[in-house]
LOGUNU-813737 format. One line per 8 residues: number of its first residue (from 1); their letters; for each residue x, y negated, z of C-alpha. Coordinates in steps of 0.25 Angstrom, whole numbers, plus 2048, in hexadecimal, padded with zeros to 3 digits. Layout:
LOGUNU-813737
NUM = A = X,Y,Z  ...
END
This chain:
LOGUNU-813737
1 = XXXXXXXX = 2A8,406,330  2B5,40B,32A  2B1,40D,31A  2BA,418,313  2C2,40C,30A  2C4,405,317  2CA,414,31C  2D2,416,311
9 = XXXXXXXX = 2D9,409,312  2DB,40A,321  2E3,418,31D  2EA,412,312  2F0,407,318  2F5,410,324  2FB,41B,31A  302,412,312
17 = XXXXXXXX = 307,409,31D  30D,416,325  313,41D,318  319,40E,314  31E,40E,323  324,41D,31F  32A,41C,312  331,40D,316
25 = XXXXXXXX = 336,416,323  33C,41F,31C  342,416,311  34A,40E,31C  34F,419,323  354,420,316  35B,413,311  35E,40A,31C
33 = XXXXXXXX = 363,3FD,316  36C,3F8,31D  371,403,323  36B,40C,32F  372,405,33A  36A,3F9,337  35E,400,338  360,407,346
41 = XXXXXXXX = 35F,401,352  35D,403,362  351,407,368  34D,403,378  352,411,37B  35F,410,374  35B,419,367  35F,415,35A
49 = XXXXXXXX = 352,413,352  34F,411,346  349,401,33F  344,407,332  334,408,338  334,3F9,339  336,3F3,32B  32E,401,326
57 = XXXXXXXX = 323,3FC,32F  323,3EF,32B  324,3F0,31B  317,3FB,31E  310,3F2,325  313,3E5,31C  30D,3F0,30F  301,3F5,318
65 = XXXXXXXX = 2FD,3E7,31C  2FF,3E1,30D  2F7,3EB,309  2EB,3E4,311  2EF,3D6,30E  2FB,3D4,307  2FF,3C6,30D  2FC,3CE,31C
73 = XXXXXXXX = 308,3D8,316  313,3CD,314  30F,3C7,320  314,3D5,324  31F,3D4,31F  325,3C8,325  320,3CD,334  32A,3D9,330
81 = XXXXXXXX = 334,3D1,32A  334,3C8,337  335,3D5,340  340,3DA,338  349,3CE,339  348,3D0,348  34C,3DC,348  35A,3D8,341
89 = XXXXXXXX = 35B,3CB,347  355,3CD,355  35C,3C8,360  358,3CC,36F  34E,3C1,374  342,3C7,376  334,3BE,377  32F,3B4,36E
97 = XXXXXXXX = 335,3A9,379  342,3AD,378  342,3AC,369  33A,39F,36B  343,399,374  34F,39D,36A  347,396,35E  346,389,367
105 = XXXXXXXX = 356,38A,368  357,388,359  358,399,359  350,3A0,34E  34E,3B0,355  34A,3BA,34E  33E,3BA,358  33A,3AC,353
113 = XXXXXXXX = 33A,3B3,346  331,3BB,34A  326,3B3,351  325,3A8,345  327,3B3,339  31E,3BD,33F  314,3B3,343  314,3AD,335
121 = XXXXXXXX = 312,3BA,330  307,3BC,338  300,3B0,333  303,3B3,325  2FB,3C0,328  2F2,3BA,332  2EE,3B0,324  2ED,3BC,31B
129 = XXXXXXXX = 2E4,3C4,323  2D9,3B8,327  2D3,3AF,322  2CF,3A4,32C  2DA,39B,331  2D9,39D,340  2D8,3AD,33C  2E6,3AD,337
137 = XXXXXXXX = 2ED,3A6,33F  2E6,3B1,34A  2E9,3BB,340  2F7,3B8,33E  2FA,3B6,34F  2F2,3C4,350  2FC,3CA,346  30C,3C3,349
145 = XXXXXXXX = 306,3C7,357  304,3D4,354  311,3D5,34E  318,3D0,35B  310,3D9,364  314,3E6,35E  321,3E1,35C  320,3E0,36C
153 = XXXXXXXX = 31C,3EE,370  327,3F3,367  32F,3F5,372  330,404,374  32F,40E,368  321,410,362  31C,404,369  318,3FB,35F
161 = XXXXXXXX = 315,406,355  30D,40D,360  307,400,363  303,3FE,353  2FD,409,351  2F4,409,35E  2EF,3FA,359  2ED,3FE,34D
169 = XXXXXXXX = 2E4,40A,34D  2D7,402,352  2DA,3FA,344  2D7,405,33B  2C8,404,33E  2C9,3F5,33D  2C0,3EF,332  2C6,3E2,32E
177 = XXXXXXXX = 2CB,3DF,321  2D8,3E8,31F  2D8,3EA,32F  2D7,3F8,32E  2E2,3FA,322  2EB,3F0,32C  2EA,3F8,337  2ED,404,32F
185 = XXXXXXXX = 2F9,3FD,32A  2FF,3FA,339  2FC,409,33C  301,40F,331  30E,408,334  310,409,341  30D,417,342  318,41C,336
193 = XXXXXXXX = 322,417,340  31B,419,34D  322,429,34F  330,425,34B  32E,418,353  32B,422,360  335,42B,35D  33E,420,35E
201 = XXXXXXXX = 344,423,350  340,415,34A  33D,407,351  333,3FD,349  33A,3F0,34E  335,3E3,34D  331,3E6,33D  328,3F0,340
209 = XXXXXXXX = 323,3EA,34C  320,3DC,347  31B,3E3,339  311,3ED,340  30C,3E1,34A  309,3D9,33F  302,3E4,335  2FA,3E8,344
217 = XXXXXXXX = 2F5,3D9,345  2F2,3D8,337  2E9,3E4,339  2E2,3DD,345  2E1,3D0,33F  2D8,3D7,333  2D0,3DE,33E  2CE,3D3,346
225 = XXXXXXXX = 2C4,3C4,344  2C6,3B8,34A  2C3,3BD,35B  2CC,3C7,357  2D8,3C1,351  2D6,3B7,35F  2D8,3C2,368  2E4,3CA,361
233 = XXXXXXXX = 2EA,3BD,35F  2E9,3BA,36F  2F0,3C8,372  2FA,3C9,369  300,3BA,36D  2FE,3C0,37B  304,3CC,379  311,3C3,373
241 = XXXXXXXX = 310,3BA,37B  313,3C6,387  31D,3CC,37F  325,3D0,388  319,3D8,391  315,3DE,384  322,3E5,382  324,3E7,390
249 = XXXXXX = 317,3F0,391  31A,3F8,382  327,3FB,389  320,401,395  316,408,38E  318,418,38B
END
């Protein structure tokens, strides 16, 4: 049963989170430091898009989640952070083997980065949220996995935000502690951005990908007991582990 508080909490965390996502929007475009150049780049079809959606995602999500459980949101953070740099810093190797094989040759990519920060982060958050051993480790592999996933599917515009939004609707009627307010948080994020993200206007990049991910397996992990966490922790390292597949089908699809 869904009690008024537990309501009204869900529908906080969701306004909050999408007028945050909104009002950072805006403040980017209007000041773009660094100047706009730096913040445009070149989508699959050739359009010039916008980056401003990315960091706006993440800071919104990162507020939203520490709004639940503080230590969860600098988790957040960081998993933005690490998304951000590859979007500056990435190079063209694609696949956590490539970048693997680099680190092996005494190369640090920003794709290593990626998969110890965001996997770290996902065990900060992971401990933060649990509080049995085994359930966060689970916890923080269901949560770096789910940053990766999404980050996978954001392959054509409104993917990964579609692809957020879908996951996190059945969250709402979750009743695990802060499940439903997480939920809301990965919602209300993603579904600021998702028109401008269709309309081709704005692309979420890695930092939105990797920071919506995150505040979506965050939300699953509140949701979810031990059997739970097990089986959300087996698909996400499938889904990675498949990469290449998984892209290939969100590609395909539409």
């Amino acid at each position: 049963m869904i009690t008024r508080s537990s309501r009204t909490s869900r529908i906080t965390s969701l306004a909050v989170t999408a007028a945050l996502t909104r009002a950072a929007l805006g403040a980017l475009r209007a000041t773009a430091p660094g100047g706009r150049t730096r913040w445009e780049r070149q989508n699959y079809a050739g359009r010039t898009v916008e980056l401003y959606a990315g960091p706006a995602t993440a800071l919104a999500t990162a507020v939203g989640v520490g709004r639940v459980n503080p230590l969860a949101g600098a988790a957040m953070v960081a998993v933005g952070g690490c998304g951000a740099y590859d979007d500056v810093a990435g190079d063209h190797r694609r696949g956590f083997r490539a970048h693997l094989a680099a680190l092996r040759d005494g190369e640090v990519t920003s794709g290593a980065v990626k998969l110890f920060g965001i996997g770290a982060a996902g065990l900060l958050a992971g401990a933060a949220l649990k509080e049995r051993p085994l359930d966060k480790v689970l916890a923080g592999i269901v949560i770096a996995g789910a940053a990766h996933f999404v980050n996978l599917v954001d392959v054509r515009p409104g993917r990964a935000a579609g692809a957020v939004v879908a996951l996190a609707a059945p969250g709402l009627l979750r009743k695990g502690p802060g499940a439903a307010e997480l939920a809301a948080v990965a919602m209300g994020a993603a579904g600021t951005v998702l028109p401008d993200d269709l309309g081709e206007r704005v692309m979420i990049g890695d930092t939105g990908a990797h920071a919506l991910g995150a505040a979506l397996g965050a939300a699953v992990v509140a949701a979810n007991g031990r059997a739970g966490l097990v089986g959300h922790a087996v698909g996400v390292v499938v889904a990675v582990v498949c990469g290449g597949r998984v892209s290939g089908l969100a590609r395909s699809l539409g």
